[in-house]
MDTraj code that builds the backbone (N, CA, C; nanometers):
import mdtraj as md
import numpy as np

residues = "UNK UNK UNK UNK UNK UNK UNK UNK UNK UNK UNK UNK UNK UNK UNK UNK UNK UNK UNK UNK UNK UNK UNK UNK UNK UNK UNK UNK UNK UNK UNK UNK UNK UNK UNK UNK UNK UNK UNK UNK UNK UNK UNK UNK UNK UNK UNK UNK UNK UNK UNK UNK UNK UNK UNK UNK UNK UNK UNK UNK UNK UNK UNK UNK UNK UNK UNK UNK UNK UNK UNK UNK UNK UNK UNK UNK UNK UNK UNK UNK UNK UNK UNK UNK UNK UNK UNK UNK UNK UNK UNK UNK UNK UNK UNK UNK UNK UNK UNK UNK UNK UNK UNK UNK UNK UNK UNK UNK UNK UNK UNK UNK UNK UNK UNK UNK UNK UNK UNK UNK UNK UNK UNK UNK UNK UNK UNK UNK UNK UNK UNK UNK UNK UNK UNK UNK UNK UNK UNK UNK UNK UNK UNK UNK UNK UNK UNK UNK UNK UNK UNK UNK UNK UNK UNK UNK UNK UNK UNK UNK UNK UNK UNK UNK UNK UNK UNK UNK UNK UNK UNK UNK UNK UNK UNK UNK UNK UNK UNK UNK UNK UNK UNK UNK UNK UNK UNK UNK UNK".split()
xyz = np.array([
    [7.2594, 6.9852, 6.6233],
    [7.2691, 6.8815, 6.5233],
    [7.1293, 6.8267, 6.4990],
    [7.1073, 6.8027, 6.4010],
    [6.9673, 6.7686, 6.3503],
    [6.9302, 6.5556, 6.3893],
    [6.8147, 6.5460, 6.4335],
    [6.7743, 6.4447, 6.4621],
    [6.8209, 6.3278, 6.3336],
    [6.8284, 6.3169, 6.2393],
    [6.8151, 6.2183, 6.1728],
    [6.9845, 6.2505, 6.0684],
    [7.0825, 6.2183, 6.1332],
    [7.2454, 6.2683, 6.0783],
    [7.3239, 6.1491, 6.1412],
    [7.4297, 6.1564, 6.0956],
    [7.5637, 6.0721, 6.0628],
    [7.6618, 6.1393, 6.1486],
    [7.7574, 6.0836, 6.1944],
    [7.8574, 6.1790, 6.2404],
    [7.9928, 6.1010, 6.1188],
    [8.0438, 6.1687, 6.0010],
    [8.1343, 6.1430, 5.9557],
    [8.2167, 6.2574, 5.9561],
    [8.3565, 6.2603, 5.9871],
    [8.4428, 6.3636, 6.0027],
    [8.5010, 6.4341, 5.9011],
    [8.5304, 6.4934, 5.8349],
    [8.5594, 6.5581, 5.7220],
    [8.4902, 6.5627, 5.5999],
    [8.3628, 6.5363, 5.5856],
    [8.2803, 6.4681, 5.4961],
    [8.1470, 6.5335, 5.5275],
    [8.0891, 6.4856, 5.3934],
    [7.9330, 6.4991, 5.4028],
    [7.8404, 6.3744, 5.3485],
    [7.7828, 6.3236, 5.4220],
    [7.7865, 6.1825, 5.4280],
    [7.5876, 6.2088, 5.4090],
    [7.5398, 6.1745, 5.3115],
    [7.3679, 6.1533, 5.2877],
    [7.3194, 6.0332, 5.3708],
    [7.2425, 6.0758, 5.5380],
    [7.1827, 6.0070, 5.5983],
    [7.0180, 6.0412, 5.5872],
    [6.8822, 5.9555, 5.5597],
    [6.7862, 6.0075, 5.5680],
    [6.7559, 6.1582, 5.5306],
    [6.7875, 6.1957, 5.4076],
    [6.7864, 6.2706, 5.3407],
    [6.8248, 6.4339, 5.4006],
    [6.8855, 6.4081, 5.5549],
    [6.9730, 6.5269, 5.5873],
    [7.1394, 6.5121, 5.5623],
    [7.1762, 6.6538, 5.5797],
    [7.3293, 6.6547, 5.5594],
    [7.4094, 6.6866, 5.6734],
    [7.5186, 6.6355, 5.7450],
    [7.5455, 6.6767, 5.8556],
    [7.7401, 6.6859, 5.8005],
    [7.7738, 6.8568, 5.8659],
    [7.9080, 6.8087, 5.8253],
    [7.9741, 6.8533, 5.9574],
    [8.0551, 6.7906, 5.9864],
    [8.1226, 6.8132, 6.1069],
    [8.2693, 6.8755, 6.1057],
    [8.3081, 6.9450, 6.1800],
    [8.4216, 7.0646, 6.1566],
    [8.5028, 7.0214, 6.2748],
    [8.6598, 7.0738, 6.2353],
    [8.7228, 7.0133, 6.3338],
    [8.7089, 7.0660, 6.4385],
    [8.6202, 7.1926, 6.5237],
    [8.6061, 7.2112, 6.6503],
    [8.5521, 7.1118, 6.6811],
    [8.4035, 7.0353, 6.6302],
    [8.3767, 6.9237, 6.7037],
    [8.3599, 6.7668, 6.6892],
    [8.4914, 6.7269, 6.6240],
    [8.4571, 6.5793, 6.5715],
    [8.5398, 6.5333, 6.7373],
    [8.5830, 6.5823, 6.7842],
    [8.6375, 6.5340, 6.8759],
    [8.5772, 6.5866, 7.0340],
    [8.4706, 6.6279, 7.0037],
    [8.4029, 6.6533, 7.1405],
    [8.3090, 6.4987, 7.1897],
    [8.2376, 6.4911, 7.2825],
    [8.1311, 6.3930, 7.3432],
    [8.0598, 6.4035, 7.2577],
    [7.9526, 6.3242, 7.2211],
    [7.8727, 6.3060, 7.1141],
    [7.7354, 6.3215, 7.2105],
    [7.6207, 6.4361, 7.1648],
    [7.5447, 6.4897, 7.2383],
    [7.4449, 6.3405, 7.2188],
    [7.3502, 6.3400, 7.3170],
    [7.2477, 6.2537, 7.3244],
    [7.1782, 6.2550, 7.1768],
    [7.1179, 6.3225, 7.1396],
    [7.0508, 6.3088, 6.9883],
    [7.1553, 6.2096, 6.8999],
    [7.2539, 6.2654, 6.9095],
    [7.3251, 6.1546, 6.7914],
    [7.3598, 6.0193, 6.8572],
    [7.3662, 5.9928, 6.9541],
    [7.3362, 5.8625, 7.0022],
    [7.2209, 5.7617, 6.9968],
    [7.1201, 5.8847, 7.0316],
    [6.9947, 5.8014, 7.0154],
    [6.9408, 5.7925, 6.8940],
    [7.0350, 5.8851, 6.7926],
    [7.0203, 5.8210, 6.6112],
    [7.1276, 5.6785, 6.5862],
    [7.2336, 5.6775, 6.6894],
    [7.3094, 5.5615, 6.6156],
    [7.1528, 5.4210, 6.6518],
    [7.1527, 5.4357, 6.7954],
    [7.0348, 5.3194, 6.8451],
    [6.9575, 5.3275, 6.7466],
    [6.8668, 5.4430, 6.6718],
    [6.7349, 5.4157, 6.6082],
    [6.7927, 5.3921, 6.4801],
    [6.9065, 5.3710, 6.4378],
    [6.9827, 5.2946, 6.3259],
    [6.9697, 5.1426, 6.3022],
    [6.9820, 5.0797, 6.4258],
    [7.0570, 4.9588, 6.4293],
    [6.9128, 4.8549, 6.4100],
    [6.8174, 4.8705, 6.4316],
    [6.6994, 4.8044, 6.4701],
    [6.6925, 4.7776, 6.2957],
    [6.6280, 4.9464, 6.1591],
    [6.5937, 4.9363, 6.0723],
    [6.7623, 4.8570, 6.0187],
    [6.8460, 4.8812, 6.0504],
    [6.9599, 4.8372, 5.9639],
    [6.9559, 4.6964, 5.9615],
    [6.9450, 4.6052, 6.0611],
    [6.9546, 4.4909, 6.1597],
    [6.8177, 4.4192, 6.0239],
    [6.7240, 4.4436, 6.0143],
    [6.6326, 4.3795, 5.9485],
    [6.6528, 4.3982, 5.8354],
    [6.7172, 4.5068, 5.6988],
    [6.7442, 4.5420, 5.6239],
    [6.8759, 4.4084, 5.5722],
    [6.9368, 4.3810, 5.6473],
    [7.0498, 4.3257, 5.6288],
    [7.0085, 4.1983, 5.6498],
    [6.9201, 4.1025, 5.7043],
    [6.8394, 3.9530, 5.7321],
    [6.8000, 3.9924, 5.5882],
    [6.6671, 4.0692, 5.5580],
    [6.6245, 4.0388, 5.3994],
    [6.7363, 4.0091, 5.3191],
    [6.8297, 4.1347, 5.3066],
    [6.9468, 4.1236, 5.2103],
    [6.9976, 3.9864, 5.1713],
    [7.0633, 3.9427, 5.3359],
    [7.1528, 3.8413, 5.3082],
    [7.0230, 3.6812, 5.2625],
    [6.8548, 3.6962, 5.3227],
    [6.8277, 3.5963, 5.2973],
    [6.7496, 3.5919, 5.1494],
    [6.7864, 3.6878, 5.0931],
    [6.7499, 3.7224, 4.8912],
    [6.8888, 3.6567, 4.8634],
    [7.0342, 3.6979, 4.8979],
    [7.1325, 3.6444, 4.8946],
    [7.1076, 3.4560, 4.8465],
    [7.0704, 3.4352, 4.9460],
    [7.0804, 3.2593, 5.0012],
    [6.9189, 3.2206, 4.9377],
    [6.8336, 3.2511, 4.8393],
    [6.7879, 3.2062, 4.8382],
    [6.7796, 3.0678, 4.7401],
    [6.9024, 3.0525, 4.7003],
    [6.9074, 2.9192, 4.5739],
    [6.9798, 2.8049, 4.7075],
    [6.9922, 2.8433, 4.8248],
    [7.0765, 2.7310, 4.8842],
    [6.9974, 2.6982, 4.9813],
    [6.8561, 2.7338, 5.0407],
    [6.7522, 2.6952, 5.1309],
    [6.7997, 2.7279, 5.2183],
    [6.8798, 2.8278, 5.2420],
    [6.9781, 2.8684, 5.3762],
    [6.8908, 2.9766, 5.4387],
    [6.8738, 2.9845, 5.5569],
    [6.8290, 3.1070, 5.6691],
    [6.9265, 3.2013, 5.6502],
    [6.8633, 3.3114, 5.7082],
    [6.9636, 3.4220, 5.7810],
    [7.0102, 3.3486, 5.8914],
    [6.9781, 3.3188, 5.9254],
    [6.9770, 3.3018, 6.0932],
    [7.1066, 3.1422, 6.0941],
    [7.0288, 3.0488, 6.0113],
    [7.1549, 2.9270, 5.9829],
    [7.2664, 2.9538, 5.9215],
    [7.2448, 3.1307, 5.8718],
    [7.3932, 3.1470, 5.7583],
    [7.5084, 3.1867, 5.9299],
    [7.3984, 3.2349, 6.0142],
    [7.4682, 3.3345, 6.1046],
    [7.5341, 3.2080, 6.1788],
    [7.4849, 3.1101, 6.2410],
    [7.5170, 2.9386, 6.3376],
    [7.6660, 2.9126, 6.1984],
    [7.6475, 2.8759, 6.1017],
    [7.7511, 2.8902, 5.9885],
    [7.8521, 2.9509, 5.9899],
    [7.8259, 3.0633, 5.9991],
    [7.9908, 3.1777, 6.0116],
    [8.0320, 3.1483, 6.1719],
    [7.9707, 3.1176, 6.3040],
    [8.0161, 3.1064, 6.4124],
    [8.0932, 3.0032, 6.3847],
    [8.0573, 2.9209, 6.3602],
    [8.1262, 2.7498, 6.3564],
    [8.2723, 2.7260, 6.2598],
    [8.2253, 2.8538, 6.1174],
    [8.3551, 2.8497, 6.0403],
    [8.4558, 2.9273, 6.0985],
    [8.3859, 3.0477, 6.1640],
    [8.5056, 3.1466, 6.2470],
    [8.5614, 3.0931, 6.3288],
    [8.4846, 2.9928, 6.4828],
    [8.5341, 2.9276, 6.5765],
    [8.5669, 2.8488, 6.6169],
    [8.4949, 2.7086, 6.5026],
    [8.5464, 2.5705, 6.5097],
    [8.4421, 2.4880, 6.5794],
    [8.3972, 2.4162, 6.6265],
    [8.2923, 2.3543, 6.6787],
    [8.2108, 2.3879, 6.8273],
    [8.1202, 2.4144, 6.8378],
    [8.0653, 2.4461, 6.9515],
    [7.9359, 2.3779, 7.0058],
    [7.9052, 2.4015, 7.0998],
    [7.7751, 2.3649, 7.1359],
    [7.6555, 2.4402, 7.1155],
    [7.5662, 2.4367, 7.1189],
    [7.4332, 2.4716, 7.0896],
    [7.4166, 2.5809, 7.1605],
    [7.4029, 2.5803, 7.3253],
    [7.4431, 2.7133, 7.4340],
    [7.5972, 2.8046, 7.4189],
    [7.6902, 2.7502, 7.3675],
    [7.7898, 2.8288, 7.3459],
    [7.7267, 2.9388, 7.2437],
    [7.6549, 2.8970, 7.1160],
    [7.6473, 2.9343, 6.9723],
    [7.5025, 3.0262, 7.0084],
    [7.3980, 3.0199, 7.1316],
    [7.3120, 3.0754, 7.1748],
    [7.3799, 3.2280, 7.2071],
    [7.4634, 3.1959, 7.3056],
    [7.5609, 3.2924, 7.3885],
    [7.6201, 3.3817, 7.2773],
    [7.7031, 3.2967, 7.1791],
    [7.7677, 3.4159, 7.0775],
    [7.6819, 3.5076, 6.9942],
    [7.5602, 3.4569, 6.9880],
    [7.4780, 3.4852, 6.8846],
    [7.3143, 3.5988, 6.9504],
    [7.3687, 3.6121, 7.0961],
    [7.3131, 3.6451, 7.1670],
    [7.1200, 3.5975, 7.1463],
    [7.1047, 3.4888, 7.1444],
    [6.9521, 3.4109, 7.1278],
    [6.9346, 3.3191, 7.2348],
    [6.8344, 3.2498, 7.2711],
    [6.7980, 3.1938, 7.3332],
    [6.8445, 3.0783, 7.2822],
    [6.8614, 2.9069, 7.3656],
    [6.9354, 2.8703, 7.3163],
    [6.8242, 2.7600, 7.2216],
    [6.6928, 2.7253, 7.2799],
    [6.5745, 2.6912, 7.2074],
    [6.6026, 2.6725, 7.0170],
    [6.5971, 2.8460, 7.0171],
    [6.5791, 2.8940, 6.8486],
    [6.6921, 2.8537, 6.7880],
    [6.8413, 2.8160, 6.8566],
    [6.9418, 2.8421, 6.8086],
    [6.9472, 2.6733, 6.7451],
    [6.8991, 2.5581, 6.8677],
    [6.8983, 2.4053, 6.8463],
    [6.7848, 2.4346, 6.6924],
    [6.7046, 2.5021, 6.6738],
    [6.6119, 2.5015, 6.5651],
    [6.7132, 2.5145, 6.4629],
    [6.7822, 2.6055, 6.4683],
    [6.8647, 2.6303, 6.3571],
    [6.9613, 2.5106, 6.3296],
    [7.0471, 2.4904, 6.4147],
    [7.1128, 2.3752, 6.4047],
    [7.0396, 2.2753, 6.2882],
    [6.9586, 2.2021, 6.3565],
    [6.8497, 2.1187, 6.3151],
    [6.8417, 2.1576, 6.1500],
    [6.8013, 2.2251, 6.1238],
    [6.7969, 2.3004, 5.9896],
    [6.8868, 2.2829, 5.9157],
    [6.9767, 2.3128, 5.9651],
    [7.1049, 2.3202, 5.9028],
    [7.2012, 2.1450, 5.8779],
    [7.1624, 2.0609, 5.9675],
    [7.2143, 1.9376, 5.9836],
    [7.1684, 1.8739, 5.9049],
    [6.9633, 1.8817, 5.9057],
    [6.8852, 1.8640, 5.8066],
    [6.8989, 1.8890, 5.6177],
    [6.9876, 1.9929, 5.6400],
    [7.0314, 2.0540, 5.4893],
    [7.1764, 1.9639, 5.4642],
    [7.2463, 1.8945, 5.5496],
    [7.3614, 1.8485, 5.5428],
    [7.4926, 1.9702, 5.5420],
    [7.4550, 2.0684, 5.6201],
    [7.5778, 2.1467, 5.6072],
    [7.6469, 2.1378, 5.7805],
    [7.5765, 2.1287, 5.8642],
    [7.6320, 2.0832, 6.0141],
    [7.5978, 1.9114, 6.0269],
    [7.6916, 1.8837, 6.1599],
    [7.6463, 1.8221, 6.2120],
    [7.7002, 1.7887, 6.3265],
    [7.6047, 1.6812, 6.4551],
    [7.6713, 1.6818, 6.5898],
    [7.7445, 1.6059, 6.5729],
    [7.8479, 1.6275, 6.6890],
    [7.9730, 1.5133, 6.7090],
    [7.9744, 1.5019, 6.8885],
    [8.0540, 1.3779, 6.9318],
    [8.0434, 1.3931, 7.0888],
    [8.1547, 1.5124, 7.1097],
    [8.1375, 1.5190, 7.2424],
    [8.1830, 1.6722, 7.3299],
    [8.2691, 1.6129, 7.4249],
    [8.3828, 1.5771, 7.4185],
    [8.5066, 1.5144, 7.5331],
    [8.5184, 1.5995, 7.6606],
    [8.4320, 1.7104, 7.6499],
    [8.3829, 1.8112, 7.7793],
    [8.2900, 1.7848, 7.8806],
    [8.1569, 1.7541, 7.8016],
    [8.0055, 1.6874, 7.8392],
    [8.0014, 1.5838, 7.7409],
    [7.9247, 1.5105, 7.8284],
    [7.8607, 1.3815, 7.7736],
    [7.7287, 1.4231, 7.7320],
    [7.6751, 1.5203, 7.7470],
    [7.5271, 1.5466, 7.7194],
    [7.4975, 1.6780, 7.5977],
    [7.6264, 1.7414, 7.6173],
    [7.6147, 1.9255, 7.5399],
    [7.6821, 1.8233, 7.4573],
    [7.6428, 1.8282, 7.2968],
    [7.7155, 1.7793, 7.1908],
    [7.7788, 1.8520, 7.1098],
    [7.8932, 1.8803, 7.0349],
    [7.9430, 1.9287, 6.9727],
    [7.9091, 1.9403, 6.8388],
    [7.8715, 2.0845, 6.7994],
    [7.7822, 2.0913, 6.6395],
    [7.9084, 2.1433, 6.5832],
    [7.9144, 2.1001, 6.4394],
    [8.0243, 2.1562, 6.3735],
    [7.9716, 2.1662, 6.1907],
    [8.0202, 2.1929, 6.1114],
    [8.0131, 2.2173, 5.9774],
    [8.0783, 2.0751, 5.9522],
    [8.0019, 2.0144, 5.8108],
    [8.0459, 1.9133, 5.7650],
    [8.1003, 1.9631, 5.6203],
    [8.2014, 1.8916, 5.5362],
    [8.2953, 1.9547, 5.4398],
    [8.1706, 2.0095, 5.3568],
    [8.0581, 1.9857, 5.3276],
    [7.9686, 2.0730, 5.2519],
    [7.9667, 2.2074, 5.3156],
    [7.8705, 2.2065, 5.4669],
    [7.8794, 2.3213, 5.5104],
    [8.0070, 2.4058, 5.4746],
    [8.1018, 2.4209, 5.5385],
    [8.2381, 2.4871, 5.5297],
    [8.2545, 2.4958, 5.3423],
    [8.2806, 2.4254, 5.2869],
    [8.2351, 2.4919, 5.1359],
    [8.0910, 2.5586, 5.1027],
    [8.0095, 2.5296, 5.1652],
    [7.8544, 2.6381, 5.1333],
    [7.8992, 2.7911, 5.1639],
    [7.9045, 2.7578, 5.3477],
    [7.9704, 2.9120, 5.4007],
    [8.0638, 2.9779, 5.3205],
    [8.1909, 2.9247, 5.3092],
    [8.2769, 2.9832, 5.2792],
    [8.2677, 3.0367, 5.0851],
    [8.1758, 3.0345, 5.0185],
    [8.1241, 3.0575, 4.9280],
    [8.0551, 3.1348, 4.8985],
    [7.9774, 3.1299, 4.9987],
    [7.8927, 3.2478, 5.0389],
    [7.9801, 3.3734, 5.0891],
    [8.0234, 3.3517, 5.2032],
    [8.0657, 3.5133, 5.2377],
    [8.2219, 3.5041, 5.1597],
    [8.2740, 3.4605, 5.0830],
    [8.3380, 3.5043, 5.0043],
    [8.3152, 3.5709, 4.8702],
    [8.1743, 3.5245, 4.8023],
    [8.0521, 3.6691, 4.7740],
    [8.0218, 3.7287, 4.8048],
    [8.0105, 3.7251, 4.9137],
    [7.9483, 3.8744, 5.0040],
    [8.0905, 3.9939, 5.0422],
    [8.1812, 3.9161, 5.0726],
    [8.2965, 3.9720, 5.0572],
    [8.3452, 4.0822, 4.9754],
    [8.3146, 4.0099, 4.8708],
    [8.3223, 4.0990, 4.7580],
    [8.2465, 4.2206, 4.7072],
    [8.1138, 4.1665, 4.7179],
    [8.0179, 4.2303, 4.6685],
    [8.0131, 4.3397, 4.7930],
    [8.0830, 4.3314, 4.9628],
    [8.0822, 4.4892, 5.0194],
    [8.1631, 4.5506, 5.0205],
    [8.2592, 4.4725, 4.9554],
    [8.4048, 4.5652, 4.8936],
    [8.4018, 4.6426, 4.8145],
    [8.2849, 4.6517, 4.6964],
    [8.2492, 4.7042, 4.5821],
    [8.1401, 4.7952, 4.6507],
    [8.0670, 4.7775, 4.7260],
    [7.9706, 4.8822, 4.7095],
    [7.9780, 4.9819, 4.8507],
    [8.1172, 4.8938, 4.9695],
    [8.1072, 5.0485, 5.0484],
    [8.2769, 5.0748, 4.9876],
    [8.3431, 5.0648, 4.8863],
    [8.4983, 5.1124, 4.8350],
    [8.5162, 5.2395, 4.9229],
    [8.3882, 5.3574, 4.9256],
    [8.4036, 5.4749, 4.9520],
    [8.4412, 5.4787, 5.1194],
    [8.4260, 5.4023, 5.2041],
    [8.4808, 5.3669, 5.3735],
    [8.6780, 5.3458, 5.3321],
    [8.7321, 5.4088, 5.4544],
    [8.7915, 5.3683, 5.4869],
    [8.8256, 5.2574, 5.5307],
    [8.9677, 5.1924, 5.5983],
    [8.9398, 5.1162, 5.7102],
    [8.9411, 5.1798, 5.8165],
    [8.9506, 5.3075, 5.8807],
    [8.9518, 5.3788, 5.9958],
    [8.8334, 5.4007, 6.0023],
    [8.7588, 5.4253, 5.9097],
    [8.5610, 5.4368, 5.8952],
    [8.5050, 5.3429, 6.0023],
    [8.5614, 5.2029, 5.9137],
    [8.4914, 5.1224, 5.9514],
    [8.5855, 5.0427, 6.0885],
    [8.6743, 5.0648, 6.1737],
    [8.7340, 5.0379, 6.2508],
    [8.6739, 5.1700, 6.3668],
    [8.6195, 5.2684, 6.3798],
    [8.5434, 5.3193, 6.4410],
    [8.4253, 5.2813, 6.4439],
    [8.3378, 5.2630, 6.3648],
    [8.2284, 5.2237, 6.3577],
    [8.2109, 5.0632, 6.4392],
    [8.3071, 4.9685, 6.4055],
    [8.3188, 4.8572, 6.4969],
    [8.3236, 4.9002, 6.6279],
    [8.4224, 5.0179, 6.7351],
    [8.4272, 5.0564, 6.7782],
    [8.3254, 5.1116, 6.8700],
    [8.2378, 5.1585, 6.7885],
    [8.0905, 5.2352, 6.8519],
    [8.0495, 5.1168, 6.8845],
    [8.0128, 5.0131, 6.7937],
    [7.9376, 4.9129, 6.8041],
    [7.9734, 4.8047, 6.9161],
    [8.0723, 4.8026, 6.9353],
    [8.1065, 4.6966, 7.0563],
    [8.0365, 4.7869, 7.1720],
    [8.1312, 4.8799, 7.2057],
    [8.0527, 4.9612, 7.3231],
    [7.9410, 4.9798, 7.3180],
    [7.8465, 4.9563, 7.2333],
    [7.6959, 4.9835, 7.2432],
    [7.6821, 4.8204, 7.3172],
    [7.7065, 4.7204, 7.2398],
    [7.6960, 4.6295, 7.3106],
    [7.7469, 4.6038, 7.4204],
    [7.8701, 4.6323, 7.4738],
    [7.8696, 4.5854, 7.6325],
    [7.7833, 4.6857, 7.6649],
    [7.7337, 4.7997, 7.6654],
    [7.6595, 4.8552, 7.7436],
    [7.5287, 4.8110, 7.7783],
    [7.5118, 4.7869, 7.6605],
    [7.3477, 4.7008, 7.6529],
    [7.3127, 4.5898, 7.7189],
    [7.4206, 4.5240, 7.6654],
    [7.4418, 4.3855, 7.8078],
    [7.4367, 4.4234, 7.9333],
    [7.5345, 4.5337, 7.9598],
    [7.5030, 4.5718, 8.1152],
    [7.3363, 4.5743, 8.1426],
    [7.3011, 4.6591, 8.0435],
    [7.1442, 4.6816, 8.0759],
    [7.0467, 4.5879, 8.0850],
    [7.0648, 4.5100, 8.0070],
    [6.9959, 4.3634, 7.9588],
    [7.0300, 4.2806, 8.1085],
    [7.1252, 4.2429, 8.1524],
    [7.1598, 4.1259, 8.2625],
    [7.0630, 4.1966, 8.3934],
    [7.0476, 4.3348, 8.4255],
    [6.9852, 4.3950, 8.5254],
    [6.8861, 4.4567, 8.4796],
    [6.7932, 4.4059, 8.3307],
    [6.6463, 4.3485, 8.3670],
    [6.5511, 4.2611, 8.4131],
    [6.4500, 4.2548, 8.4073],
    [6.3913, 4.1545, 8.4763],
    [6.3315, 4.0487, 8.3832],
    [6.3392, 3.9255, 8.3787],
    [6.3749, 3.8607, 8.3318],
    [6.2376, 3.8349, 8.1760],
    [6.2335, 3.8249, 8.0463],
    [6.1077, 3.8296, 8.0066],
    [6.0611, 3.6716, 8.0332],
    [5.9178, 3.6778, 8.0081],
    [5.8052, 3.5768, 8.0540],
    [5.8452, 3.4460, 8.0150],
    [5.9104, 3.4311, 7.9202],
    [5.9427, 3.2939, 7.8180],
    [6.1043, 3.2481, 7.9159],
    [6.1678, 3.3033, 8.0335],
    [6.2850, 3.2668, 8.0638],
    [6.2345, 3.2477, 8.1793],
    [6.1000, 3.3267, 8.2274],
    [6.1124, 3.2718, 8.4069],
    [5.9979, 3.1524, 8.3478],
    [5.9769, 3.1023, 8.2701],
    [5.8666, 2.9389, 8.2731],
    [5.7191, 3.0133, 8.2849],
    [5.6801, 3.1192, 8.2968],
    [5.5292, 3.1101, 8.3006],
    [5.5218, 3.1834, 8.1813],
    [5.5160, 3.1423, 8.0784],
    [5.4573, 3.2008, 7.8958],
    [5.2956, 3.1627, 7.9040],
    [5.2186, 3.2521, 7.8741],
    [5.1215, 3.2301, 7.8758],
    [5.0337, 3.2090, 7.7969],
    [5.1534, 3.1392, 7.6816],
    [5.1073, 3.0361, 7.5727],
    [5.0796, 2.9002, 7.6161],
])
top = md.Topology()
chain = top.add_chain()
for i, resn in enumerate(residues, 1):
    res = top.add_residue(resn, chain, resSeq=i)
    for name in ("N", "CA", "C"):
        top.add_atom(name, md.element.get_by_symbol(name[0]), res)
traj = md.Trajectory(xyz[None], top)
């Protein structure tokens, strides 16, 4: 299988200007190392591709990528804390209070007390926020309904699929590194 391919099953699917078609002897075998280490060298260019996108998206509402992302946690989950919303969002929890801030600042969050802690405050969407968000990815909604039509939902219910397991794996990998410079206190800024 060629370095830079797709694994779609019955199909011929235009990845990086190769063609890969897969036959039913092997859509159902192990997936050799090369095409793994194409899904990984996917996710990095995709991952930044999709921040520009969505923050050309948002640019009439002064909204981040990053505050749209604190936004959809809070509309999906309901109010959280700052380290909860670090944790989901897998960030440090520093950048994440930045965002907040931003966002509270814009009038679309804001804190409330925490009947849990007296100290972790509870950030939540205020009726603007929750109408901003929900405006937003109910455009966006649309607009990836229209332009991936050609996915299944089994497409894309595998593809979720890959993607979780990449992440717990990674996590595995991530928790039994060593820790970077900015988490053990000596930054040598």
């Amino acid at each position: 299988m060629e370095p830079n391919s797709v694994l779609w099953p019955h199909r011929h699917q235009r990845c990086h200007d190769d063609i890969v078609s897969v036959d039913e002897h092997t859509k159902d075998e192990p997936p050799s190392g090369p095409l793994l280490y194409e899904v990984i060298r996917s996710l990095w260019p995709l991952h930044r591709t999709v921040v520009r996108a969505v923050e050309r998206e948002l640019t009439a509402t002064g909204m981040t990528a990053g505050q749209h992302a604190v936004m959809d946690e809070l509309r999906r989950g309901g109010p959280r804390t700052v380290p909860q919303l670090a944790r989901l969002l897998g960030l440090d929890r520093q950048p994440v209070q930045r965002l907040v801030n931003d966002a509270t600042a814009l009038g679309l969050a804001e804190s409330t007390p925490n009947p849990e802690h007296r100290r972790s405050r509870l950030i939540r969407l205020t009726p603007k926020g929750e109408a901003t968000i929900r405006g937003i990815q109910e455009a966006e909604e649309t607009e990836l309904r229209r332009r991936l039509s050609d996915l299944t939902a089994g497409d894309v219910t595998t593809a979720l699929h890959v993607l979780r397991r990449l992440g717990e794996e990674f996590k595995d990998l991530a928790q039994d590194a060593p820790p970077h410079p900015t988490e053990r206190g000596d930054d040598p800024r």
